[in-house]
C-alpha positions in Angstrom: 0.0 0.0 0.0 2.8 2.5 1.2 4.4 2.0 -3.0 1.1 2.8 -4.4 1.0 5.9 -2.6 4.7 6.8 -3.3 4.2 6.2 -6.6 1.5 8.0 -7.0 2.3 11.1 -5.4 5.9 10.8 -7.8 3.3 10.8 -10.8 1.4 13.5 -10.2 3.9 15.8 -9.3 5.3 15.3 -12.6 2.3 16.7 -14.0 1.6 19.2 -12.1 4.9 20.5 -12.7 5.1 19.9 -16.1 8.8 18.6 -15.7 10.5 15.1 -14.5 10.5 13.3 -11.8 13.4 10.7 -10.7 11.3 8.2 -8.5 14.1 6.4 -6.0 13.5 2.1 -5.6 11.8 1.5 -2.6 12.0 -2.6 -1.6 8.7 -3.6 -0.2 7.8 -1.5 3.3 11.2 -1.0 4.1 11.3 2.3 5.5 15.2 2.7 5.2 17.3 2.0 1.8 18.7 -1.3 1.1 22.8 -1.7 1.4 24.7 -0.8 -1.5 27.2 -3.4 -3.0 29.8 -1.3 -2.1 28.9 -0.9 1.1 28.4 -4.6 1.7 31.9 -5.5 0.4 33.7 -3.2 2.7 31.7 -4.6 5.4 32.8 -7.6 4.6 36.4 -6.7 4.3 36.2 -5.3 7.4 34.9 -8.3 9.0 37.9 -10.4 7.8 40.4 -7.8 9.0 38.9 -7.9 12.4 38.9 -11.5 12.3 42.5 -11.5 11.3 43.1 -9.2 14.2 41.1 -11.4 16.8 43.7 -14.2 15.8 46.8 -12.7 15.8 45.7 -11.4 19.0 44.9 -15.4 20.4 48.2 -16.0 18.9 50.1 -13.1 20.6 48.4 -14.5 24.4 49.5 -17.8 24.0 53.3 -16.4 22.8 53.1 -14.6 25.9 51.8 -17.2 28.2 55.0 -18.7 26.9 57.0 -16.5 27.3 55.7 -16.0 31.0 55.9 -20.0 31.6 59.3 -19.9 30.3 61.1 -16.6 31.9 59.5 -18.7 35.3 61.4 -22.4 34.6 64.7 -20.2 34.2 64.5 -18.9 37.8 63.4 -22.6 39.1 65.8 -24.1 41.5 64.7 -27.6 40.5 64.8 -28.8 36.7 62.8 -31.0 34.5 65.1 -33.7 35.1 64.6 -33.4 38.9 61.2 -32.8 38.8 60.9 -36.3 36.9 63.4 -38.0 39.4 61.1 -36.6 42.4 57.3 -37.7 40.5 58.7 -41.2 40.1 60.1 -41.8 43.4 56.9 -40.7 44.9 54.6 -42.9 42.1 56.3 -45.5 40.4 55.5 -45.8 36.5 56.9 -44.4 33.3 57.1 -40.9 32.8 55.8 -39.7 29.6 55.8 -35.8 30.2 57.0 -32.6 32.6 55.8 -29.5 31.2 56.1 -26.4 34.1 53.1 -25.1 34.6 53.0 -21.2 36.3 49.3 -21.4 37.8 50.2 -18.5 40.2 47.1 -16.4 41.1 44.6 -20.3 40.0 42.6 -22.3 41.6 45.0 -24.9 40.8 47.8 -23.6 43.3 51.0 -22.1 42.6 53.6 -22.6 39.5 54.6 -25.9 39.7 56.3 -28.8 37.2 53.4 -31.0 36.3 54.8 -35.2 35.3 52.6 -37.7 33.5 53.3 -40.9 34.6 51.2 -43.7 33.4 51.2 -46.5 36.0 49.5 -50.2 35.9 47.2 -50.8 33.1 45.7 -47.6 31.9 45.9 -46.1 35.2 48.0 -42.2 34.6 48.9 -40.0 37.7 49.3 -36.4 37.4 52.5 -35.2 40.0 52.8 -31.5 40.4 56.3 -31.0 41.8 57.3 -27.8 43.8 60.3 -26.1 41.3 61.9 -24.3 44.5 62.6 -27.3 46.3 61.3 -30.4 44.5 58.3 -31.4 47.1 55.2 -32.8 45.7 52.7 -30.7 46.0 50.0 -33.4 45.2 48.8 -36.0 42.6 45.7 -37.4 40.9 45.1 -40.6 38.8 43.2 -40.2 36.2 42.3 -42.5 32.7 43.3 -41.2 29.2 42.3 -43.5 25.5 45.5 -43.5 24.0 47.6 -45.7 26.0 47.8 -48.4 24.0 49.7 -46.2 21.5 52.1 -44.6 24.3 53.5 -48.3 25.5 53.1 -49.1 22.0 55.6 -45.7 21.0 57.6 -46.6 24.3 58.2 -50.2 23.2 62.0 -50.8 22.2 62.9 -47.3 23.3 66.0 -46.8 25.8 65.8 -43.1 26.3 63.5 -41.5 29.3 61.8 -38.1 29.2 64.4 -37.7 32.4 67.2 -38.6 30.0 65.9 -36.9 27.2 65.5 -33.6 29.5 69.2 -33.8 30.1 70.1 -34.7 27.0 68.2 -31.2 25.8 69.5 -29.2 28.8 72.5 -28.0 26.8 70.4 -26.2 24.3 68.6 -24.0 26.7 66.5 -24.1 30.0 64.1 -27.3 29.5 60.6 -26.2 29.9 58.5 -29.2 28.7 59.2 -32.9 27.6 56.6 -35.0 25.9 56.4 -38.4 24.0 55.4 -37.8 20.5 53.7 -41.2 19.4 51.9 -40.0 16.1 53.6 -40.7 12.8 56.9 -42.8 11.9 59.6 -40.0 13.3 58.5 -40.9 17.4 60.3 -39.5 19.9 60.3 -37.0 22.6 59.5 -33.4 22.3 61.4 -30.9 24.3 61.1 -27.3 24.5 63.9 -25.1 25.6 64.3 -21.8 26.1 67.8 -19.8 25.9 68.2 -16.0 26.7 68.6 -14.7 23.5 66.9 -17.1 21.3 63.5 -17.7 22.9 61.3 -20.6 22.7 63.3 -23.6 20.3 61.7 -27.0 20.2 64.0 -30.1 19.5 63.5 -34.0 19.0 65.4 -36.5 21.4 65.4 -39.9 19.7 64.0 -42.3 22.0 67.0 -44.9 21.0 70.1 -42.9 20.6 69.3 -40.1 22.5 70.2 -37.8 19.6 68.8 -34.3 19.6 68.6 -32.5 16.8 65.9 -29.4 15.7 62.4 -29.9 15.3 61.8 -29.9 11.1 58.2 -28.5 12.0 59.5 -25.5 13.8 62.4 -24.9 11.8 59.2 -25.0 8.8 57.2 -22.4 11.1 60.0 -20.0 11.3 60.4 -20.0 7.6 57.4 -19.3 7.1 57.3 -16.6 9.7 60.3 -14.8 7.5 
């Protein structure tokens, strides 16, 4: 009803006036005026960049959580290597990870090294160890899916994440160590981090005890350049 009457009020202005009149497209009772094209692609563009933005900013966080977790483990009086020595002597098993964890100000407790050691069965215990004086500061047992596949990645190997740690230490302050079981290149995955040079990640062989650079972070920082 509304584009009956615009368009009839459009028509008899232009002969009243005896001139021409430039009716404008109105889409149904829309009050307002549909988006132009233009319009709609820089919103769009817009939208990407932001969401480019939003993910460079995730990225930047975890870099910095990093960073944090890493500038911690250099001040710790206890290592990685310690901190596995100290979860196995408390629980027996095979550890298959330390990572330091800085939890200050969490539920969770205080910065601590946190060990995976998978016990009997399919039965894991998580060991956080104190990094000031290597205390445990508790444990829980828990049940993970894929341990078939760690004794399975374990089998035949010689090297321990304690070993590995050491074997890694020379390359920087050892901030995590975990079994990589995916793929044919197993072995365990260390991070280090040396003033100067920040966050490296390496591979320890689990047979030789060989470490040598990570190919997918050495691909990562090519890509980076």
């Amino acid at each position: 009803m509304k584009r009956n009457i615009v368009i009839a009020a459009v028509t008899a202005a232009a002969l009243i006036g005896g001139g021409t009149a430039t009716a404008l497209a109105v889409s149904g009772d829309s009050e307002g005026t549909a988006p132009r094209a233009a319009d709609m692609k820089v919103t769009g563009a817009q939208a990407q960049a932001d969401d480019r933005d939003d993910d460079r900013d995730d990225v930047d966080a975890r870099d910095d959580d990093r960073t944090d977790d890493s500038a911690a483990a250099n001040s710790a009086k206890v290592t990685a290597a310690d901190a596995v020595a100290a979860a196995l002597k408390h629980t027996p098993g095979t550890a298959v990870s330390v990572d330091y964890d800085d939890q200050d100000g969490d539920d969770r407790g205080p910065a601590a090294w946190e060990v995976d050691v998978l016990g009997n069965g399919s039965t894991w215990h998580s060991v956080r160890i104190d990094p000031a004086n290597g205390k445990v500061l508790g444990s829980q047992t828990e049940r993970e899916d894929d341990t078939a596949e760690v004794r399975a990645a374990l089998k035949g190997s010689s090297v321990t994440a304690q070993e590995a740690a050491k074997a890694a230490a020379g390359k920087g302050t050892v901030t995590s160590v975990d079994l990589d079981d995916d793929g044919r290149d197993k072995g365990w995955d260390v991070e280090t981090h040396a003033s100067g040079k920040g966050e490296q990640d390496w591979t320890v062989s689990l047979t030789t005890g060989k470490v040598t650079a990570d190919k997918a972070d050495d691909a990562d920082d090519s890509n980076d350049d």
